[in-house]
N, C-alpha and C positions, 0 to 999 in steps of 0.2 A: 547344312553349312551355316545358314543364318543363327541357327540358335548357337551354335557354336561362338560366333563373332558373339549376340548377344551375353553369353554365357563370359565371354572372353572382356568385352564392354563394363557388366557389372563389378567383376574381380578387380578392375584395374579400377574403375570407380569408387569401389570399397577401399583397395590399397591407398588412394589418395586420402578419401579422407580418414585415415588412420593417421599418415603421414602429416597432415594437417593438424589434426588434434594433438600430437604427438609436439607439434612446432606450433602450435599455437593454446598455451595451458588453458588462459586467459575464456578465451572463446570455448573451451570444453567445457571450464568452470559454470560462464554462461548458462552456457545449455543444456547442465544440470540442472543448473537453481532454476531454470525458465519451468522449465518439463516439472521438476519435482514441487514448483511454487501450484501446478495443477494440480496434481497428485492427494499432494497435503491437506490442498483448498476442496478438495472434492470428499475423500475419504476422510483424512485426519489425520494425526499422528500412527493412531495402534491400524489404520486399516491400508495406509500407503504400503508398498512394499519396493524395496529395493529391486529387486528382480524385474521388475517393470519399468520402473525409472529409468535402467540399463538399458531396455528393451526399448525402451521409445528413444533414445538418447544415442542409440546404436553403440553405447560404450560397453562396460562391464561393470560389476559390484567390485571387482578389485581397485579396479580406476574410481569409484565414486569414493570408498572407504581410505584409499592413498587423499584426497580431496579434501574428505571432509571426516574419513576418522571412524563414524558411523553412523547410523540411520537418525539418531540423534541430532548428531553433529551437523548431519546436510540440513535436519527441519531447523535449525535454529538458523543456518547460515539463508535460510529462506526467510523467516523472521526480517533477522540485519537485511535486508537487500528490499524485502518490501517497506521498510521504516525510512531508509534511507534514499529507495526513488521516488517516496511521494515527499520526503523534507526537500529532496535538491530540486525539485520541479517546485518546491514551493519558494523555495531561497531565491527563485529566478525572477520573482511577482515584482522584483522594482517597488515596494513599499515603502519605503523610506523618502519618492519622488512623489507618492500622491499626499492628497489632503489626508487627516487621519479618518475623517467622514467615508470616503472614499477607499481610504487602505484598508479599512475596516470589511467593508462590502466586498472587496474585490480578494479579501483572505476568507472569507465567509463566503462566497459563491465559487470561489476557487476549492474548496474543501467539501462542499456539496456533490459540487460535479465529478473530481477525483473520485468522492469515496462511493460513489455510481457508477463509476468508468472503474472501478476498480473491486468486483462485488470480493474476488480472490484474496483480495487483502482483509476484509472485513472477517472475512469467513479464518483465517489463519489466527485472525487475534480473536476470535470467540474461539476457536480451540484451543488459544493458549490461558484463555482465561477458566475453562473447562480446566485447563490442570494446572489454573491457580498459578499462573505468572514463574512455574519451576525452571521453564528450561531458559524465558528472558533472563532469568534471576543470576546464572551463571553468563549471560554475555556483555563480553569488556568494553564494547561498542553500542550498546543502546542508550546508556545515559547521554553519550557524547552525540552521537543520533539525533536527539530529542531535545538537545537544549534550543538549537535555531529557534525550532517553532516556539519557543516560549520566548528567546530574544528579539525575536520579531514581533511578536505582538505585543511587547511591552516596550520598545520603540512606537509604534502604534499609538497605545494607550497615552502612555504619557507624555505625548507631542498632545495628545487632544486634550486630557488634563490641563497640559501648560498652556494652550487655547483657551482653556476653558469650555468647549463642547463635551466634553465627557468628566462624571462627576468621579470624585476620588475615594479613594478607598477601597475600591474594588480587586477582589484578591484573583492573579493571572492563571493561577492554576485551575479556581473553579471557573473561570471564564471561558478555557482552552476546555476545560472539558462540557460545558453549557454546548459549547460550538459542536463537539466532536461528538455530545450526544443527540443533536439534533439532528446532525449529519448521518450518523449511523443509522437510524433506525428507517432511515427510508431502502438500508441494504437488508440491514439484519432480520425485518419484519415487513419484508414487500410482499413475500408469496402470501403470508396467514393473511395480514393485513385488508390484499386486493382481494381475498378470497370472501371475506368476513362481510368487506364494507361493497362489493362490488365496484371494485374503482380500480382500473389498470395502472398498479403503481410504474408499467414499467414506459407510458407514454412520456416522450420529448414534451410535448404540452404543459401535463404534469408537472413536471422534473423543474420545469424553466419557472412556472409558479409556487413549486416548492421553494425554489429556491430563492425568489424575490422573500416571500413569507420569512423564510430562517432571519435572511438578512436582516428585514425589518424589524424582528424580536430581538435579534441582537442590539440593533442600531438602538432601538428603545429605550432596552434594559441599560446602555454607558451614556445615554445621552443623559448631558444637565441641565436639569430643567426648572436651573435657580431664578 
């Protein structure tokens, strides 16, 4: 009798949350991209499979492909979503209320930490760069994406310019990416790295004196030291 009740328990558990996803697209959507942002970041494009996705997702390939079109379609919509939740957690920094000295470090330690708290993301843009920028190239929403972080730190910049703390000339796009290489490679080269030099890239210790370090070679390289 009990398994029966349990038997009886699960069905009606199952039916609900069908009925849920069913009224709630939003949240389905979700928890594709959540599961498949794994997926993608572990295997890659050619080794993900849909079939699994569904399976962990408790959906179906019919329901992903209505979504997102095709396998394709889901890894790119995984793309836009990891672009777009480390720009709006960046948009939130209140940069524009600190000194530029100070907005400076605090976009700089803020994007250290992110992109360590974040290895899944790193790992999706080294396989999108593996196939050479193809499947960004078709999406309508990454330029748009990507401009914040570039109007943000050129509000930045050039309040310190017009202070006079930081010298002029200096072009934003190789700056953003000075920062973002810095950044990276504590994700992209932590296992060879720790392996090679004997040093746990993956200690809090570490991370928090990494991260003073990045700062300060940024802070260096814009300061004017007329």
């Amino acid at each position: 009798m009990n398994k029966l009740v349990q038997t009886g328990n699960t069905a009606r558990r199952a039916t609900t949350e069908r009925v849920q996803r069913i009224n709630d697209p939003d949240r389905t959507r979700a928890d594709i991209i959540a599961v498949a942002t794994r997926e993608f970041a572990e295997k890659g494009l050619a080794g993900a499979r849909v079939d699994e996705i569904a399976a962990l997702t408790k959906t179906s390939k019919r329901m992903i492909y209505y979504y997102f079109e095709s396998k394709e379609g889901l890894y790119l919509a995984v793309l836009e979503e990891c672009y777009r939740a480390m720009r709006e957690i960046e948009s939130s920094l209140s940069l524009d209320e600190l000194a530029p000295f100070d907005a400076l470090r605090a976009l700089v330690a803020f994007t250290v930490d992110y992109q360590f708290s974040h290895p899944d993301f790193i790992r999706l843009v080294m396989t999108e760069n593996i196939h050479r920028g193809q499947y960004l190239a078709t999406s309508k929403a990454i330029q748009k994406l990507n401009v914040p972080a570039i109007d943000g730190l050129r509000r930045v910049y050039e309040r310190g310019v017009a202070s006079g703390e930081f010298r002029p000339g200096i072009d934003l796009i190789d700056l953003h990416m000075s920062i973002s290489a810095l950044c990276v490679f504590n994700v992209a080269n932590r296992y060879t790295f720790s392996l090679i030099f004997k040093r746990d890239m993956g200690q809090k210790r570490w991370l928090n004196r990494r991260s003073d370090e990045i700062c300060e070679m940024v802070l260096r390289f814009v300061k004017n030291d007329r």
